[in-house]
C-alpha positions as CSV (number, residue, x, y, z in Angstrom):
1,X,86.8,104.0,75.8
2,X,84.6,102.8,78.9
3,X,86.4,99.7,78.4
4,X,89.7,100.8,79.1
5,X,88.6,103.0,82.7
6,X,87.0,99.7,83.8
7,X,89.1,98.0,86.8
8,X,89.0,94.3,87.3
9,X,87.6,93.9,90.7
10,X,90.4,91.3,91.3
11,X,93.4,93.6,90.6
12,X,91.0,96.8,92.6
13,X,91.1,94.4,95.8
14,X,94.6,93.3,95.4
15,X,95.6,96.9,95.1
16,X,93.7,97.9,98.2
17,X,94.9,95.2,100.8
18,X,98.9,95.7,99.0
19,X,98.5,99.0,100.0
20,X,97.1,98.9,103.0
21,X,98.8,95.9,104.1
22,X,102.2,98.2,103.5
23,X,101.0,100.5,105.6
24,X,100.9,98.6,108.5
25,X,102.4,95.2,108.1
26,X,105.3,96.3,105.6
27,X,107.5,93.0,106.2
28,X,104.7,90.9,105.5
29,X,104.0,92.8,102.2
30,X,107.5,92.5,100.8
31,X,107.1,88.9,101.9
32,X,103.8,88.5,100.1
33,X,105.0,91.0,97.0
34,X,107.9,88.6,96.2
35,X,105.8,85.9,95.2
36,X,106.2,84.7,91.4
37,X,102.6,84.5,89.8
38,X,100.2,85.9,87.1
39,X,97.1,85.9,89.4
40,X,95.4,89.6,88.8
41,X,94.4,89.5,92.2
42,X,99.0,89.5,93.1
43,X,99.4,92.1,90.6
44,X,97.5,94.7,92.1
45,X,98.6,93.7,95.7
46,X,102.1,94.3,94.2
47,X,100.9,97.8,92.6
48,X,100.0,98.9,95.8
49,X,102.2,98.2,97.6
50,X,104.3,100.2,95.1
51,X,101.9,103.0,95.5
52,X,102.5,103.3,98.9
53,X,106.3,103.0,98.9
54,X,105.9,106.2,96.7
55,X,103.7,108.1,98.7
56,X,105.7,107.5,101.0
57,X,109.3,108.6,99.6
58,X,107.5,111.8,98.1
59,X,106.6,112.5,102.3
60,X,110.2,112.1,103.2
61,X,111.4,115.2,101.0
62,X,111.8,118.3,101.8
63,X,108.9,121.0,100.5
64,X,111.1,122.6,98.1
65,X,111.8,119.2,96.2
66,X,108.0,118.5,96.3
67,X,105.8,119.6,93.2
68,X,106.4,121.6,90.2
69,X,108.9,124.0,90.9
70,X,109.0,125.7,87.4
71,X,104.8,126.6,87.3
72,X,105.8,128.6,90.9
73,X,107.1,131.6,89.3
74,X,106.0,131.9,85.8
75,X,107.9,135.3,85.4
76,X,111.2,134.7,86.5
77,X,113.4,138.0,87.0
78,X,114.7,139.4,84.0
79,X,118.7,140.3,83.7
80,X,119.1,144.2,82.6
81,X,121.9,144.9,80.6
82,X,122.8,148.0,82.0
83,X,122.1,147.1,85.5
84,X,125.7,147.3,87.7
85,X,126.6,145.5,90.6
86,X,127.4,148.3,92.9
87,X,125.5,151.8,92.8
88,X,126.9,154.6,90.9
89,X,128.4,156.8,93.3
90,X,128.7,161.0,92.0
């Protein structure tokens, strides 16, 4: 189990300059993401960038979009059956 939370330090440091290299250098990250090769270290650059792209997206929308919007009201309002539209006038 330990195994599997274990990062490679390769991929941890390639996830951390992707990221922040997207941050503030985003044209030189896409250049540096669109590189074809199986080195750990490019992977995780690639992840991170990724990660920040997302991060980023999820800013841009509005607050009603963001989160769970079903676990905000957990006791929606119920529909009566006898309930009218307009009041009953006597």
């Amino acid at each position: 189990m330990e195994d599997e939370e274990k990062v490679d330090p390769d991929y941890l440091k390639g996830f951390n300059e992707g990221y922040t290299i997207a941050q503030y250098m985003p044209e030189l990250a896409q250049k540096l993401a669109a590189i074809d090769n199986d080195q750990v270290r490019l992977a995780g650059f690639q992840d991170g960038r990724k990660q920040y792209q997302l991060e980023q997206t999820k800013d841009r929308l509005p607050s009603w979009l963001k989160g769970d919007r079903a676990s905000k009201n957990p006791n929606p309002p119920t529909k009566a059956k006898d309930r009218d539209i307009e009041p009953d006038k006597d």
